[in-house]
C-alpha positions as protocol buffer text, in pm:
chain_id: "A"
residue {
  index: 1
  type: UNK
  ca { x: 1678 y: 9318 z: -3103 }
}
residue {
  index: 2
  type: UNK
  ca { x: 1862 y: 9566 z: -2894 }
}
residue {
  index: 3
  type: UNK
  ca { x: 2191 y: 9499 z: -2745 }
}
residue {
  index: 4
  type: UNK
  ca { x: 2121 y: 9493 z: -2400 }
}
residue {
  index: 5
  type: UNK
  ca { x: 1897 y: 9212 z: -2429 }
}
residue {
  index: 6
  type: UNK
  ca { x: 2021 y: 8867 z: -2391 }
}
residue {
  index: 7
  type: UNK
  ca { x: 1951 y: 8646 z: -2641 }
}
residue {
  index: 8
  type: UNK
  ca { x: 1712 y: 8352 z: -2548 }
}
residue {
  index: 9
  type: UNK
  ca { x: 1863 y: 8003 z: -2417 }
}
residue {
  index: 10
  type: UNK
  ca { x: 1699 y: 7741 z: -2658 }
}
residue {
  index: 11
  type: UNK
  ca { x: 1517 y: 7456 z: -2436 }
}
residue {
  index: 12
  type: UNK
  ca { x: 1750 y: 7210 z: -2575 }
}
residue {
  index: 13
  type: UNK
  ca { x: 2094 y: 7225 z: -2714 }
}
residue {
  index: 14
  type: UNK
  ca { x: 2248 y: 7090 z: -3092 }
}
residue {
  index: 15
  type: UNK
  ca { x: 2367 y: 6776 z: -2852 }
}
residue {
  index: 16
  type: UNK
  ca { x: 2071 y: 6727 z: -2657 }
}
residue {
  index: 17
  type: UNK
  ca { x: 1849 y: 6758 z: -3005 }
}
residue {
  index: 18
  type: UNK
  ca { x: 2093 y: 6441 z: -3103 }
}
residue {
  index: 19
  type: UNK
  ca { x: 2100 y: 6251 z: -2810 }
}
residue {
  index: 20
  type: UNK
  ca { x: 1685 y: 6272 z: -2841 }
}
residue {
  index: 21
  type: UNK
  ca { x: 1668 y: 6116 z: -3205 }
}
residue {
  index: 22
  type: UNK
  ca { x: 1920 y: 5892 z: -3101 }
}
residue {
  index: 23
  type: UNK
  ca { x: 1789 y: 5752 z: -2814 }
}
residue {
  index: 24
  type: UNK
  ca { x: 1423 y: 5822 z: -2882 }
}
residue {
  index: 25
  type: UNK
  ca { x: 1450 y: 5662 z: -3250 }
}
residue {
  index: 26
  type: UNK
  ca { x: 1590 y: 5335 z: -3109 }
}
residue {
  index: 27
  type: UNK
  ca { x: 1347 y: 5279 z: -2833 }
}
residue {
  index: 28
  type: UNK
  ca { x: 1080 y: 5386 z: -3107 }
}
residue {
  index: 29
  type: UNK
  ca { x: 1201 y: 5083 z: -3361 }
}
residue {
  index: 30
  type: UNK
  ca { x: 1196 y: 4887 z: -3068 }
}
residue {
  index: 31
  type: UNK
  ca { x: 898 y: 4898 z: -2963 }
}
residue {
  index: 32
  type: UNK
  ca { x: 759 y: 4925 z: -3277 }
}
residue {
  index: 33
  type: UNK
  ca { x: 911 y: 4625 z: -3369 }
}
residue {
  index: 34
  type: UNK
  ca { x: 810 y: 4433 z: -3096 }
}
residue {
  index: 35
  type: UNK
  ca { x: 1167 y: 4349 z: -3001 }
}
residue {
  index: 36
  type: UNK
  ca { x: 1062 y: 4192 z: -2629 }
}
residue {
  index: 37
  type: UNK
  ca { x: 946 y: 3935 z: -2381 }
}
residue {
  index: 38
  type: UNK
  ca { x: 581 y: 3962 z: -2376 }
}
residue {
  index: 39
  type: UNK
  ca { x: 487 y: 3854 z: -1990 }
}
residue {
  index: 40
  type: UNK
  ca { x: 139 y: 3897 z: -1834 }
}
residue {
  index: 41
  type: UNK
  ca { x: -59 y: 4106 z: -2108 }
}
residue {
  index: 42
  type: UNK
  ca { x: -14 y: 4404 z: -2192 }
}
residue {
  index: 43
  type: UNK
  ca { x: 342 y: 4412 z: -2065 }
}
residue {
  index: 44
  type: UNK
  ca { x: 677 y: 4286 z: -2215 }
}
residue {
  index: 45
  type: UNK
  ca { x: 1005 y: 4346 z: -2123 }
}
residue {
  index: 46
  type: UNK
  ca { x: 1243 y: 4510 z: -2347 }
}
residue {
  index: 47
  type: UNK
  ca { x: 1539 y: 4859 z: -2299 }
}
residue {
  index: 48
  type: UNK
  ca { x: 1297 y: 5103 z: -2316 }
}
residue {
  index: 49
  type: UNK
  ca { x: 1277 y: 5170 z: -1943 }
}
residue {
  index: 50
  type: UNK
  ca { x: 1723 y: 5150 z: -1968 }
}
residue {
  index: 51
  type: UNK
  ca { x: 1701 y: 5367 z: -2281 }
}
residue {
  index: 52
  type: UNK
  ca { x: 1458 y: 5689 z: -2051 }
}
residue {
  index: 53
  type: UNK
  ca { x: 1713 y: 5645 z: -1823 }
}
residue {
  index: 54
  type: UNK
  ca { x: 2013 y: 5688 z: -2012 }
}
residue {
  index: 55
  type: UNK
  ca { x: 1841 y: 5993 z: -2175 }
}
residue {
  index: 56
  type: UNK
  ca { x: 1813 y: 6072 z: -1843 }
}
residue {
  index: 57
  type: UNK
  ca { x: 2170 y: 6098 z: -1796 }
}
residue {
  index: 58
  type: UNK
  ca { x: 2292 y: 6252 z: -2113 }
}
residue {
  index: 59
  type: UNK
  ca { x: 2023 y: 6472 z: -2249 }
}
residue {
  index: 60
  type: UNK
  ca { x: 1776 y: 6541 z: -1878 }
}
residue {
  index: 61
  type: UNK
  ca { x: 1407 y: 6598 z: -1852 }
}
residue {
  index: 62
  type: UNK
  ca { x: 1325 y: 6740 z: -2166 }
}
residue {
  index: 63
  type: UNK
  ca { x: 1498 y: 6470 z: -2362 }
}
residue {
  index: 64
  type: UNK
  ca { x: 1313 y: 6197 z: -2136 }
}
residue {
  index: 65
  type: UNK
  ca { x: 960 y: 6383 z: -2202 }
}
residue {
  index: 66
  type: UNK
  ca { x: 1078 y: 6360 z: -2594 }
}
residue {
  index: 67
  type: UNK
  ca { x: 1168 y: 5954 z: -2560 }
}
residue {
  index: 68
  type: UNK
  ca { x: 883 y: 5887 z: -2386 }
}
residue {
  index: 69
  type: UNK
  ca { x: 630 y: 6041 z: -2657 }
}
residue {
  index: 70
  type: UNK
  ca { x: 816 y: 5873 z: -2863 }
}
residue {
  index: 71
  type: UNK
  ca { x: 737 y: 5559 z: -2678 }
}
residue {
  index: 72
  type: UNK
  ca { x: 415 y: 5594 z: -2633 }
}
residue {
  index: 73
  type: UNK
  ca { x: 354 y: 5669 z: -3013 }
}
residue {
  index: 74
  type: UNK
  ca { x: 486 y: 5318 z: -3072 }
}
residue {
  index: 75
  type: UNK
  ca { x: 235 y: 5195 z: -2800 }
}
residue {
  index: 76
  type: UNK
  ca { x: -108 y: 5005 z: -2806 }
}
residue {
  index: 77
  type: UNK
  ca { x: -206 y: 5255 z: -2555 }
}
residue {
  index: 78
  type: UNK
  ca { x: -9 y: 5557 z: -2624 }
}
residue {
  index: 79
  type: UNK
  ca { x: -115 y: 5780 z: -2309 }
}
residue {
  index: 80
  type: UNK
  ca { x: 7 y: 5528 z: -2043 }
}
residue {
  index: 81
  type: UNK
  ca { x: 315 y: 5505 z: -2156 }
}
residue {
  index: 82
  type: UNK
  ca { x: 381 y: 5859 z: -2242 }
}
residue {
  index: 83
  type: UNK
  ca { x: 295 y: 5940 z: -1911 }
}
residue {
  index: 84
  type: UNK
  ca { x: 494 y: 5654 z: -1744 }
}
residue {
  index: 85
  type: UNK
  ca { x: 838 y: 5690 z: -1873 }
}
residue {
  index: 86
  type: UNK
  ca { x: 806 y: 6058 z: -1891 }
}
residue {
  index: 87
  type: UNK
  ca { x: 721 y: 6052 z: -1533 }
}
residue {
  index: 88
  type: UNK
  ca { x: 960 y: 5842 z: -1449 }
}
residue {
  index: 89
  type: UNK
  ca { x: 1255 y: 5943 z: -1618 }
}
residue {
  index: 90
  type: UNK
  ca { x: 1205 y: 6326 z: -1458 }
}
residue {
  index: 91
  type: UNK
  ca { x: 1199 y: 6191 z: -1140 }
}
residue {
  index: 92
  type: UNK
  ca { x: 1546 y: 5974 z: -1200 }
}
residue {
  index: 93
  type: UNK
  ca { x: 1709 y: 6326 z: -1331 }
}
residue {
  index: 94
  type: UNK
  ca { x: 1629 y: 6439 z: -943 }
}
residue {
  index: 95
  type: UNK
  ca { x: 1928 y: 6176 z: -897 }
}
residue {
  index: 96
  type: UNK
  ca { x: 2207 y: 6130 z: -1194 }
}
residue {
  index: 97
  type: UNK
  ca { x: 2386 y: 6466 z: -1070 }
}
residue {
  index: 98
  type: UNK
  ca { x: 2438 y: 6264 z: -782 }
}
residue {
  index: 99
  type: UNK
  ca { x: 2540 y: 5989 z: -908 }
}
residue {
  index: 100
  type: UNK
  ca { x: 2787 y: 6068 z: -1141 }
}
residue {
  index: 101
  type: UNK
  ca { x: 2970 y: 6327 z: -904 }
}
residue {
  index: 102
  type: UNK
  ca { x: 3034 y: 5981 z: -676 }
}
residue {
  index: 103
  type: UNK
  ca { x: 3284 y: 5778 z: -758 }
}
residue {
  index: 104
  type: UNK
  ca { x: 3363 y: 5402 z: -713 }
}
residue {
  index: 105
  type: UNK
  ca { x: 3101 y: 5177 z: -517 }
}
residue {
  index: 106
  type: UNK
  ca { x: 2902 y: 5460 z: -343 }
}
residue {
  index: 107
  type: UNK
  ca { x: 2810 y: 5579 z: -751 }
}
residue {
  index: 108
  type: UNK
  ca { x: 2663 y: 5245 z: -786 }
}
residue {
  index: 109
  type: UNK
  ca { x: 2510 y: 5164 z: -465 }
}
residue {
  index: 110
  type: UNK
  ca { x: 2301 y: 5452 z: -522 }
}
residue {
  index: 111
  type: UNK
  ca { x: 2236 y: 5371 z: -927 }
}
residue {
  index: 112
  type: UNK
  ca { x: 2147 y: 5022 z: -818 }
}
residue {
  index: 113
  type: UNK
  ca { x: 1918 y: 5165 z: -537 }
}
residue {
  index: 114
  type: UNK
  ca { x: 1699 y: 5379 z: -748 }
}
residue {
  index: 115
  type: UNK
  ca { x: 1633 y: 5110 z: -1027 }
}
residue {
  index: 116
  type: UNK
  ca { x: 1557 y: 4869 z: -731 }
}
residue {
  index: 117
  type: UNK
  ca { x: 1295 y: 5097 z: -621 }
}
residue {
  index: 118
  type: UNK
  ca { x: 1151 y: 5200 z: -960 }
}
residue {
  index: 119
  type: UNK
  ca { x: 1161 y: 4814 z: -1093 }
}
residue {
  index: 120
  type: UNK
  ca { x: 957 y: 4676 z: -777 }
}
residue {
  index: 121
  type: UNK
  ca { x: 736 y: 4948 z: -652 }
}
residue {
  index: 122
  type: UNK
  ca { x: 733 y: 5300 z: -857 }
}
residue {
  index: 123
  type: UNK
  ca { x: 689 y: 5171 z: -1191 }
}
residue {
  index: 124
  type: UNK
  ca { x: 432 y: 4911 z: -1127 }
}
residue {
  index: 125
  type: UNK
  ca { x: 253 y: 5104 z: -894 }
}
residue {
  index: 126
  type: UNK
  ca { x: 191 y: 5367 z: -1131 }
}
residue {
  index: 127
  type: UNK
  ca { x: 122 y: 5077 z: -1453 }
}
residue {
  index: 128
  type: UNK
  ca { x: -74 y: 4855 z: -1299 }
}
residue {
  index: 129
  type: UNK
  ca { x: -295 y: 5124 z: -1108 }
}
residue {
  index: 130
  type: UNK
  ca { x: -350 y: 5247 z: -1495 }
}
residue {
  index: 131
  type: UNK
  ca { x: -415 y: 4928 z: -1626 }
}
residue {
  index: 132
  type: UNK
  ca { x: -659 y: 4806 z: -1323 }
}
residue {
  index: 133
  type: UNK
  ca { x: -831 y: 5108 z: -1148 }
}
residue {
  index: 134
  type: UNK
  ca { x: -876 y: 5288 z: -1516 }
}
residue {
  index: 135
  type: UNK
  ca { x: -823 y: 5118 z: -1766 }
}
residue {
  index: 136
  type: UNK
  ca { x: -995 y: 4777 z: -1602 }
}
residue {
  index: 137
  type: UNK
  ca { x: -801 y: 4565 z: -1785 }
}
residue {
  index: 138
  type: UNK
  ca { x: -583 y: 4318 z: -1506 }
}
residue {
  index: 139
  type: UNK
  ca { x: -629 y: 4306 z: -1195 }
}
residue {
  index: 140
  type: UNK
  ca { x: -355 y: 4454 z: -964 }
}
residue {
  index: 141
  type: UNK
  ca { x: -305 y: 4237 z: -672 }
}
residue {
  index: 142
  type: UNK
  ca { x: -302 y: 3938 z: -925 }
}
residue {
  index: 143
  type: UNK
  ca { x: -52 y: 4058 z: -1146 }
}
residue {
  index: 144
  type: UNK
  ca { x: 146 y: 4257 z: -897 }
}
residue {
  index: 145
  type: UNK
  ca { x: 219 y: 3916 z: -686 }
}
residue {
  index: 146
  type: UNK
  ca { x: 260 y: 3774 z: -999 }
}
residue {
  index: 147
  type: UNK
  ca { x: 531 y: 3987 z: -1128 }
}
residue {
  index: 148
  type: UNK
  ca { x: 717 y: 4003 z: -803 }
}
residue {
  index: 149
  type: UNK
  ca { x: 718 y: 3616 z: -721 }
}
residue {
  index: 150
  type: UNK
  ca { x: 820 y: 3470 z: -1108 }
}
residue {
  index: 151
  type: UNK
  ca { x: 1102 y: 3715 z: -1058 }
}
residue {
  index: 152
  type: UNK
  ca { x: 1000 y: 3942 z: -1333 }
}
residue {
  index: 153
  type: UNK
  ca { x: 1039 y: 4288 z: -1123 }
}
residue {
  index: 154
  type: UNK
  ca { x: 1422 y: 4117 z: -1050 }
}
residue {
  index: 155
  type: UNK
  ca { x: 1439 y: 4108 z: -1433 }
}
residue {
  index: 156
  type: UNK
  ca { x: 1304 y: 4510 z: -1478 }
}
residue {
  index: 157
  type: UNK
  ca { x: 1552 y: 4534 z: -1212 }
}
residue {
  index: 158
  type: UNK
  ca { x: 1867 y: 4441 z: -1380 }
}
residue {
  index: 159
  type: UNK
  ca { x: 1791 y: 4570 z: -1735 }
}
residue {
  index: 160
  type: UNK
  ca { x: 1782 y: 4921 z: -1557 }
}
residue {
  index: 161
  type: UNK
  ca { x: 2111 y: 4872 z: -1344 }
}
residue {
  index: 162
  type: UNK
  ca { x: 2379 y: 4723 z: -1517 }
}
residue {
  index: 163
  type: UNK
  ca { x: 2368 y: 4903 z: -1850 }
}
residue {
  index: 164
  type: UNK
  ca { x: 2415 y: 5200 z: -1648 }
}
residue {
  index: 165
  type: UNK
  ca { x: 2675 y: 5049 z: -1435 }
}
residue {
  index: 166
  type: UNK
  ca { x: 2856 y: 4958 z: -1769 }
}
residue {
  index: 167
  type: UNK
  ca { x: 2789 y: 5335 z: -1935 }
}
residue {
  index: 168
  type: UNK
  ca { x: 2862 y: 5503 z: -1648 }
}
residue {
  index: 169
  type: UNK
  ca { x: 3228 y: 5369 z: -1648 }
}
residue {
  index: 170
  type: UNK
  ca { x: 3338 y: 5312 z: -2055 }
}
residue {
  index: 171
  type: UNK
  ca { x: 3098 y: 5601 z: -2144 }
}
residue {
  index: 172
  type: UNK
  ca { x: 3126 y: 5894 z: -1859 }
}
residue {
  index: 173
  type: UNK
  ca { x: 3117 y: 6141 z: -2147 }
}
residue {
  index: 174
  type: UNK
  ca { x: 2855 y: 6059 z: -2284 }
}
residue {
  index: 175
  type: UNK
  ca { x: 2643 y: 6034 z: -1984 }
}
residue {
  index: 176
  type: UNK
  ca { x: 2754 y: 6320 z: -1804 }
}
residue {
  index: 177
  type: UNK
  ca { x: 2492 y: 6549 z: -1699 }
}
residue {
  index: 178
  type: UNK
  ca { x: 2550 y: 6868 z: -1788 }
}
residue {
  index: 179
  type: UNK
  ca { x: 2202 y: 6975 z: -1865 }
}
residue {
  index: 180
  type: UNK
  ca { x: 2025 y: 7236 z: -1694 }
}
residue {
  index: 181
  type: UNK
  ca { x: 1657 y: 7219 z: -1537 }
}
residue {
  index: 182
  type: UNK
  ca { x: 1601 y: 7574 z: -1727 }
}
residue {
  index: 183
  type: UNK
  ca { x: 1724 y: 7440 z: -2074 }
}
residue {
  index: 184
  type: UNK
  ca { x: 2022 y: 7375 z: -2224 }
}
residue {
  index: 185
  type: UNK
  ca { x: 2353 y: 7265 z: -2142 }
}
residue {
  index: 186
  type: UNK
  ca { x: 2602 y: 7446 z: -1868 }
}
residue {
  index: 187
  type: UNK
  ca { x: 2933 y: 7489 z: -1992 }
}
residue {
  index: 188
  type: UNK
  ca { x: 3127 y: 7341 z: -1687 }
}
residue {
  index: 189
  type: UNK
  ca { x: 3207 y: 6970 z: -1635 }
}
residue {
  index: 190
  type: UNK
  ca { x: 3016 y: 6827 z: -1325 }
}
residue {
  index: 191
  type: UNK
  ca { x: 3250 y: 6836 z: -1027 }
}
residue {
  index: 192
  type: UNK
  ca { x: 3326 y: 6525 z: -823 }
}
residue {
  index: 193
  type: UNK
  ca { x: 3155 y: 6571 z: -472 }
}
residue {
  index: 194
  type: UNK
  ca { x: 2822 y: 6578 z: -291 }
}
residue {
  index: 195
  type: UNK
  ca { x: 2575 y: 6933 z: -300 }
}
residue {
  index: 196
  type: UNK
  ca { x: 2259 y: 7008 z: -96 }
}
residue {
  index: 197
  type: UNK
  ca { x: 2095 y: 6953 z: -438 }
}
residue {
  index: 198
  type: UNK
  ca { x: 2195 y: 6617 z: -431 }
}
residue {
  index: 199
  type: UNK
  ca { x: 2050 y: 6534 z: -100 }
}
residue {
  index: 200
  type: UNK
  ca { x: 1733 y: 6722 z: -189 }
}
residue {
  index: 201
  type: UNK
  ca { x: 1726 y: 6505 z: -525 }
}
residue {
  index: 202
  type: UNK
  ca { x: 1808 y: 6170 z: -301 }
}
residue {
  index: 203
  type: UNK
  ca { x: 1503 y: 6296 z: -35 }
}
residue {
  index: 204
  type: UNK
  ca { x: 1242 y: 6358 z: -293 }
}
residue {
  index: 205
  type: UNK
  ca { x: 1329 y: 6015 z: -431 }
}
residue {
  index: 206
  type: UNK
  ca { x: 1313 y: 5864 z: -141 }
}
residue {
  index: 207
  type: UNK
  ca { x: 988 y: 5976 z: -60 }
}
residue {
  index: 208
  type: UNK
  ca { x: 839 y: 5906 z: -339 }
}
residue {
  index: 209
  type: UNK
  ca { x: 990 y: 5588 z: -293 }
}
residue {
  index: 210
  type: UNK
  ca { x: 851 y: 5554 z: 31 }
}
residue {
  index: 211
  type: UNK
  ca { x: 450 y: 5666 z: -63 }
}
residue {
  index: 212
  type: UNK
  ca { x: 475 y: 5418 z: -326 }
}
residue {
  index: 213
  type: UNK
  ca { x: 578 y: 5103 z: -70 }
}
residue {
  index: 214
  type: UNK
  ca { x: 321 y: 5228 z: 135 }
}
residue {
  index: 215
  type: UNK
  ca { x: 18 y: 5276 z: -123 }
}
residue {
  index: 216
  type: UNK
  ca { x: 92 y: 4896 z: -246 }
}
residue {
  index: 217
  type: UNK
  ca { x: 95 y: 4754 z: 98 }
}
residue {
  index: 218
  type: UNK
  ca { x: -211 y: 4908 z: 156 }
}
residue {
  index: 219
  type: UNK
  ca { x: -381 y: 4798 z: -196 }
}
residue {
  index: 220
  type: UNK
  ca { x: -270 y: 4446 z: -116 }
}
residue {
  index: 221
  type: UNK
  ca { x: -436 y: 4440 z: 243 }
}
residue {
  index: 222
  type: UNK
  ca { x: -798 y: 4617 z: 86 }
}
residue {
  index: 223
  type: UNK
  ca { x: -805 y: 4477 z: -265 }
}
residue {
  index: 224
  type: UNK
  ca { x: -953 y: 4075 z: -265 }
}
């Protein structure tokens, strides 16, 4: 190679390559193992949602796509979930810069927010749509009400928010997210503040946030 050219960034670094075993090994045994609350077939609660997001965090989008495979392998129906928390955990990365540069309550209205949103309208929006409209396994208007009234989206809910609550603050380390959307890590601690990337994360989220309110309301009014 000459010396003029740069050598290569690598897609992921020596810490992101361990924070994607890590995290993608445990929610791997875990769902292998079965280790949650079955509720209406075929879903259960259990950390794998809190453990995409906490890759999330630490590792970013590459590291979710890796913990969702992952996932997914350990899955009745591997392609759903692959899909789903990969999905779902790029989109959160759109956010966690954001979050971490706040500080104090602001940091975890917005944390608290996002996993509202994802818990009762992104996640089974996308899951139940799978389950109903292609896989024709449930029904969605059934399940859906059934989910949100038996409090079970309140439970999805708070698995998401207060590990990271508790991370964010004993762990900031750890979670900081210094990963890049190119690859790799940047070498610079995350700054305390607010960018324009931030709001452009928060807006994307919040449209997609939005569409998915919007498509449920109007499956609910059309569906019998």
């Amino acid at each position: 190679m000459n010396e003029g050219v740069s050598a290569r960034k690598p897609i992921l670094s020596s810490r992101q390559i361990g924070v994607a075993a890590a995290l993608g090994g445990l929610a791997f045994v875990w769902r292998a193992l079965g280790l949650g609350i079955p509720l209406v077939p075929p879903f259960i609660i259990d950390l794998c949602h809190t453990i995409t997001l906490v890759a999330a965090f630490a590792g970013g989008p590459y590291v979710v796509i890796i913990v969702g495979i992952l996932i997914g392998i350990a899955t009745v129906i591997p392609w759903t979930d692959m899909l789903g928390y990969s999905l779902c955990g790029v989109l959160f990365c759109l956010n966690v810069e954001g979050i971490y540069r706040l500080r104090g309550w602001k940091r975890h209205l917005l944390l608290w927010w996002w996993s509202a949103m994802h818990a009762y309208f992104i996640a089974p929006l996308y899951w139940l749509a799978m389950f109903d409209f292609v896989l024709h396994m449930i029904p969605f208007k059934v399940v859906l009400l059934w989910v949100w009234s038996t409090g079970e989206t309140t439970i999805y809910w708070l698995i998401r928010a207060i590990p990271l609550s508790i991370l964010l603050e004993v762990a900031p380390t750890f979670m900081e997210p210094r990963w890049s959307w190119r690859g790799g890590e940047l070498p610079e601690p995350i700054k305390p503040g607010w960018t324009r990337y931030d709001t452009l994360g928060l807006l994307i989220s919040i449209v997609v946030s939005a569409v998915s309110i919007i498509a449920i309301v109007t499956l609910l009014m059309i569906l019998p």
